[in-house]
C-alpha positions in Angstrom: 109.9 101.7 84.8 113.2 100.6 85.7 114.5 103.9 87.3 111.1 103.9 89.2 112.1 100.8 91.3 115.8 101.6 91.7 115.7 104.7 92.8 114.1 103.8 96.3 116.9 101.3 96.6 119.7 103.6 95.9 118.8 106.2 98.5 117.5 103.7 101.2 121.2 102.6 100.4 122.8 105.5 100.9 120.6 106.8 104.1 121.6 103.2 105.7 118.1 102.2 106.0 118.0 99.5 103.5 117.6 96.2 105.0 120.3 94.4 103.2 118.9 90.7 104.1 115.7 91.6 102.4 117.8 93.1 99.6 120.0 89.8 98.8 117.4 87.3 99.8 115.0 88.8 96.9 114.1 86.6 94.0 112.9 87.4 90.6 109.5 86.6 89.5 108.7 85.4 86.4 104.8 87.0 85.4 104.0 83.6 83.6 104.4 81.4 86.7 103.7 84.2 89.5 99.8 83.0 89.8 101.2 79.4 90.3 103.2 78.6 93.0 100.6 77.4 95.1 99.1 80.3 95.9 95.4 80.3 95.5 94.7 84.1 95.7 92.0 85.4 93.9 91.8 88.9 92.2 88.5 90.8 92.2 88.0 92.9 89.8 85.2 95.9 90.2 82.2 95.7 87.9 81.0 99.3 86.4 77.9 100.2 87.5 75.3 102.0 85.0 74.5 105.5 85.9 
């Protein structure tokens, strides 16, 4: 899962089209306390229907 995110990074890198203030302004997210920083987004979730 790592490689899958790194990969983009390391040839946006090397074709000079990474946007390096994006890059080094990035923050890590914790999944625990994603949901809560004041964000009130709400996630739908499709219910099967019975053929």
């Amino acid at each position: 899962m790592a490689g899958q995110s790194v990969i983009p990074i390391l040839v946006s890198a090397r074709e000079k089209i990474l946007d390096r203030d994006a890059y080094n302004g990035a923050r890590s997210i914790n999944v625990e306390t994603a949901g809560a920083e004041g964000t009130d987004e709400k996630v739908s979730v499709p219910v099967p229907t019975a053929a």
